[in-house]
C-alpha positions in Angstrom: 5.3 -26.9 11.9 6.0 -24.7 9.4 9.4 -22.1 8.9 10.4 -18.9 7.3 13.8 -19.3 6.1 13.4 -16.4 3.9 14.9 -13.3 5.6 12.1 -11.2 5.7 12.5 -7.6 3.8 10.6 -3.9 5.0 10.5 -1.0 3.1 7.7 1.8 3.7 5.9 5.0 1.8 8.2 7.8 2.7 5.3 9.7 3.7 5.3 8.2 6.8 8.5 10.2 7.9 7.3 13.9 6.4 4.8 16.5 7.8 1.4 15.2 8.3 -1.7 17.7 7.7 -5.6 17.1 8.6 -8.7 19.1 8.2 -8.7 20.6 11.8 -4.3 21.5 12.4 -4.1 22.7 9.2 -0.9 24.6 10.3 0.0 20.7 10.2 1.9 18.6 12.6 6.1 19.1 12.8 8.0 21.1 10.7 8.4 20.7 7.1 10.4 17.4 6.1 12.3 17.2 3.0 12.3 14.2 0.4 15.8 14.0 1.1 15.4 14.5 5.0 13.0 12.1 4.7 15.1 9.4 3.4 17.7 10.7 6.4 14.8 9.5 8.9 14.0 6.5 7.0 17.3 4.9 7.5 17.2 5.1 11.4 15.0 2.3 11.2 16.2 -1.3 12.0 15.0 -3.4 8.8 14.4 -1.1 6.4 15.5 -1.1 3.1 12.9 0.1 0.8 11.3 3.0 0.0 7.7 4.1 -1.9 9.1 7.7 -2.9 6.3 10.3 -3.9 6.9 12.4 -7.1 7.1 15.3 -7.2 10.1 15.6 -4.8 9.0 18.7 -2.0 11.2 21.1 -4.1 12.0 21.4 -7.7 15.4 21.7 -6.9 15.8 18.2 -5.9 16.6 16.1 -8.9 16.3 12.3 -9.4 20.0 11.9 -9.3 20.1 13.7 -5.7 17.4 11.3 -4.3 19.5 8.3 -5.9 22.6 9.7 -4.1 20.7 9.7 -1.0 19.7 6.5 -1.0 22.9 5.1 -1.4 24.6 6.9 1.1 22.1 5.4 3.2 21.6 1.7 2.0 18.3 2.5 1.0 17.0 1.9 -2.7 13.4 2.9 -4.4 11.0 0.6 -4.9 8.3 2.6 -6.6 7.5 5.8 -7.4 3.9 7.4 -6.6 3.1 10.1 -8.8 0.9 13.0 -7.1 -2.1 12.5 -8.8 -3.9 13.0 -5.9 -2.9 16.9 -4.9 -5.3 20.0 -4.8 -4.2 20.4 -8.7 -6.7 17.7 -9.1 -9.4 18.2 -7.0 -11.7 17.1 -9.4 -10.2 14.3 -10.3 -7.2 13.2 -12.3 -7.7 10.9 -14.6 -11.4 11.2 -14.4 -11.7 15.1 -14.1 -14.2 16.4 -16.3 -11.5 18.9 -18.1 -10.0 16.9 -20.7 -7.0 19.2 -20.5 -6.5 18.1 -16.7 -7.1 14.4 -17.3 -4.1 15.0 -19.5 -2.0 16.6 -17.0 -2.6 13.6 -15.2 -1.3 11.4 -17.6 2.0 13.7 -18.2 2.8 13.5 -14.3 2.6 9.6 -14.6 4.7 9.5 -17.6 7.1 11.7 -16.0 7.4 9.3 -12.9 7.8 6.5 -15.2 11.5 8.0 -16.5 12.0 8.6 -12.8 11.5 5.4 -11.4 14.1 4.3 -13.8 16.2 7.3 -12.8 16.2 5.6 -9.4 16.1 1.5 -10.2 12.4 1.3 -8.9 10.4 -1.9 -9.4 7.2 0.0 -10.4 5.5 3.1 -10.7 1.8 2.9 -8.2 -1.7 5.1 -9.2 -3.1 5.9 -5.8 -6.0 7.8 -7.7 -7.7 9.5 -4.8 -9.6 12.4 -6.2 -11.3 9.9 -8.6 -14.7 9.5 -8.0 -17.3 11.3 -6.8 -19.3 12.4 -3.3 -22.9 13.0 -4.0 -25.9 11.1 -5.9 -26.2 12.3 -9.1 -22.9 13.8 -9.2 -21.4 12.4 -12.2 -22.1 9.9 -15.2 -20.7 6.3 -13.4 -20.0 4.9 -16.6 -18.5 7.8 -17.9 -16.2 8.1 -15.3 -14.8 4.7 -15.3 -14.6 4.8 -19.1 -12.1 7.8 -18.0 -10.5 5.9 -15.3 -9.5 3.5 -17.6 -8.6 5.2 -20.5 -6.3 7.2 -18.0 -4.1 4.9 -16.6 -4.6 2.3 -20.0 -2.7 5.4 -22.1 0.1 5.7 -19.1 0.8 1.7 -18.5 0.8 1.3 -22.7 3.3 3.6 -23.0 5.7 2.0 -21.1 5.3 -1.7 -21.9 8.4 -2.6 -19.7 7.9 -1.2 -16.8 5.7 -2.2 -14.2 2.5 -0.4 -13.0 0.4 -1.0 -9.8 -2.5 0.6 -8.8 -3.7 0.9 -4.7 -7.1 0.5 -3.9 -9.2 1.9 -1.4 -12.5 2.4 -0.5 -12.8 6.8 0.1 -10.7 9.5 0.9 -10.2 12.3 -0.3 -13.0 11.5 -2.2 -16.0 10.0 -0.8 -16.5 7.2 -3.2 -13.4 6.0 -5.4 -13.9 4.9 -8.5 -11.1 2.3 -7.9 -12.6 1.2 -4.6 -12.0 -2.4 -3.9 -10.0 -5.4 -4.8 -12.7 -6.7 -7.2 -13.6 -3.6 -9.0 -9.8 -2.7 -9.4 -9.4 -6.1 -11.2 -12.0 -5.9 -13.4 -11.1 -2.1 -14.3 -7.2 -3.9 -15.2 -9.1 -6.4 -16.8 -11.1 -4.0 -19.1 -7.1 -2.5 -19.9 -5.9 -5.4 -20.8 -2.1 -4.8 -19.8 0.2 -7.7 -18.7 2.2 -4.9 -17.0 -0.8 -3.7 -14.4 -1.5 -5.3 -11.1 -2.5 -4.5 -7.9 -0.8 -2.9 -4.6 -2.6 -4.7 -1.2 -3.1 -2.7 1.3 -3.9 -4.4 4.2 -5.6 -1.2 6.0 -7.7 -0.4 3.0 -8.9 -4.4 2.2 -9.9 -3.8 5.7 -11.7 -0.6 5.6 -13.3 -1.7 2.8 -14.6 -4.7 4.7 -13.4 -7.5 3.0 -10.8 -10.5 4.6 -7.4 -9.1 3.6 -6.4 -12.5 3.3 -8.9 -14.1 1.0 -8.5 -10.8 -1.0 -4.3 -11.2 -1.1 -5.4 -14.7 -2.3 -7.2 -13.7 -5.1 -5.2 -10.7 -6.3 -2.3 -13.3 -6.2 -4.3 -16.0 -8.5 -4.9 -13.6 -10.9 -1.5 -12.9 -11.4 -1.3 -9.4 -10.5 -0.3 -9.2 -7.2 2.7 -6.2 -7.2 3.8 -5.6 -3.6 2.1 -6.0 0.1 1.0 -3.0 2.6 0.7 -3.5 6.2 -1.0 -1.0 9.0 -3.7 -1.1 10.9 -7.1 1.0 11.4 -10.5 0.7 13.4 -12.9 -0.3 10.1 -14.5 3.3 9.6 -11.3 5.1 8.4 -7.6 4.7 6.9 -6.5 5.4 10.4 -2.8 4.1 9.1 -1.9 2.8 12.6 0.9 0.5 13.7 0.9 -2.8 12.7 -1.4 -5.6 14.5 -2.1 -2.5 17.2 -6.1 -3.1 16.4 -6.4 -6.2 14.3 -3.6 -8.9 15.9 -5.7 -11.8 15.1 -5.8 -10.7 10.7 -2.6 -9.9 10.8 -1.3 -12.8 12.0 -3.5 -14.5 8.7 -2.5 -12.1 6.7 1.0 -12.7 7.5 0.3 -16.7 7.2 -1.0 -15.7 4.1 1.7 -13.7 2.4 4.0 -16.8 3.4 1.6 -19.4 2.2 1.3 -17.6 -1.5 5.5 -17.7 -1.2 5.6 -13.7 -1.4 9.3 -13.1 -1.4 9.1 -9.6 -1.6 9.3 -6.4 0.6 6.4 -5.9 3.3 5.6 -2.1 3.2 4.6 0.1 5.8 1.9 2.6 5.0 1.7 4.9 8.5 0.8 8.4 9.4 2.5 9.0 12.7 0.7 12.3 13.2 1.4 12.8 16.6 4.4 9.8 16.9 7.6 9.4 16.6 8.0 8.2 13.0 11.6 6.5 13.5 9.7 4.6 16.5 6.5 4.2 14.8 8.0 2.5 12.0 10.5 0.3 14.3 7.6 -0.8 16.5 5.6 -2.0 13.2 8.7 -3.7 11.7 9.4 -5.6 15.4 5.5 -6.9 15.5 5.9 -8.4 12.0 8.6 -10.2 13.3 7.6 -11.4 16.4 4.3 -12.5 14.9 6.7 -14.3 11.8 8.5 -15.8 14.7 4.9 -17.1 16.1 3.9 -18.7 12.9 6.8 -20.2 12.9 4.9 -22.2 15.7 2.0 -22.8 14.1 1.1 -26.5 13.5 -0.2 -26.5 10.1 -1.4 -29.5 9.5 -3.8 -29.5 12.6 -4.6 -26.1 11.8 -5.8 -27.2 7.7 -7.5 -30.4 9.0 -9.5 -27.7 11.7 -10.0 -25.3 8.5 -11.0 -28.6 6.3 -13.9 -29.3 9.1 -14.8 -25.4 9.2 -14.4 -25.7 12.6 -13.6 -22.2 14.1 -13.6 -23.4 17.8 -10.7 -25.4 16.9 -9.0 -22.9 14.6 -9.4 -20.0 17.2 -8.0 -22.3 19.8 -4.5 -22.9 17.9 -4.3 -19.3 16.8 -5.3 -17.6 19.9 -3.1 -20.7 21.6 -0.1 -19.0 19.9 -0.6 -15.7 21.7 -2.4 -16.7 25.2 -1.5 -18.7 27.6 -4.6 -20.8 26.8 -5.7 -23.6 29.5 -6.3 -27.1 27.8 -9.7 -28.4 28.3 
């Protein structure tokens, strides 16, 4: 049997309580949310603590010291700061865009999240590079793009040798191929910057999507030393749907979670969600109480049964415990 006597800690991407926008209700869906109402929603939920606050704020005249304010009215604190590298300004690209000018830009908006993540305590400062890449055969130089991809966020994550930098994975959208697509090739484009500082936000939804095991994946990111912080959501494989937790996938979450205790992650579990047509005080509460109750099932688990099964490869035997933990399973 195995326990969690850690309390367990949630925080989420405050996107998940602003305005949501598609291709097709491009009038988008709600009314316009604030960075500071945002926070306001944020606190209704049960659990959470932490928050992934995008920079820019939604208005220039909210300043770093008025989000910190926030925060602490509400018991909330920042743990990382995403710059916007990934608006309409940079269609094209950030830190690959073929304007030298606008790569730069790029690197200015990252080095101007960097003074406020300290503004605001954060742990780290995240690259969600999302326009880098490209759609079409033939579109661009490969090489030459990743040489830019790394030169990019090498020149950002040197020039702040103290604070920490992670970058989040994923395998398309906006763009249709990212440069920095999956857990392997992000490591070997940190490995090719060399940075001690530099790791790696997992995204559950995204390993996923970009059909690897998000647990053997975790693993790995984790042996390598550059494991940053843990997303959770859910999606149905062709899309980063950004649903609630386990609502598709119960059976890798529930490894996934297993996993995040077996590496002795200590951390806060993120949510990443796009409510767009939810409640996102009750989306984010549902998603907090399924981590939970599955924790409270591992708790269950017998793991030495479960390794010996796992040293024999034997799946019947695996899928018999672990599906034994959620059914009501007749012993044969």
């Amino acid at each position: 049997m195995t326990s969690n006597d850690q309390p367990m800690a949630f925080g989420a991407g405050l996107w998940l309580f602003g305005q949501f926008v598609d291709r097709y209700a491009t009038d988008a869906y709600g009314d316009e949310v604030s960075t500071l109402e945002a926070i306001v929603a944020a606190s209704k939920v049960r659990g959470l603590t932490h928050l992934d606050i995008n920079y820019p704020f939604t208005s220039p005249d909210i300043s770093a010291a008025d989000v910190r304010r926030v925060l602490d009215e509400h018991g909330m604190r920042a743990i990382a700061v995403t710059p916007a590298i990934y608006s309409r300004r940079f269609a094209k690209g950030s830190f690959t865009h073929p304007d030298v000018a606008v790569r730069r830009e790029a690197i200015d908006l990252c080095k101007q999240a960097v003074d406020v993540a300290g503004e605001l305590d954060a742990d780290y400062v995240k690259f969600w590079p999302g326009q880098d890449g490209h759609d079409y055969p033939f579109q661009v130089d490969h090489m030459q793009v990743w040489d830019h991809e790394v030169e990019g966020i090498g020149a950002v994550v040197r020039s702040a040798p103290d604070t920490q930098f992670a970058i989040e994975y994923k395998l398309k959208e906006p763009r249709l191929h990212m440069t920095l697509s999956t857990g392997a090739k992000t490591l070997l484009a940190i490995d090719d910057i060399g940075c001690d500082n530099l790791g790696i936000v997992m995204d559950f939804g995204h390993s996923l999507f970009a059909k690897e095991s998000p647990s053997e994946m975790l693993q790995l990111i984790h042996r390598r030393g550059r494991l940053v912080s843990v997303e959770i959501n859910d999606n149905l494989l062709e899309w980063d749907d950004d649903l609630v937790v386990g609502s598709v996938h119960p059976i890798d979450t529930l490894e996934f979670l297993n996993t995040v205790r077996k590496i002795g992650w200590d951390q806060p579990i993120l949510l990443d969600q796009f409510p767009f047509r939810e409640d996102p005080v009750g989306a984010a509460q549902l998603s907090i109480d399924v981590i939970e109750a599955m924790s409270a099932k591992l708790d269950q688990l017998d793991l030495d049964a479960l390794r010996q099964a796992q040293d024999r490869h034997d799946a019947l035997a695996t899928q018999r415990q672990i599906l034994g933990s959620l059914l009501d399973l007749r012993r044969s």
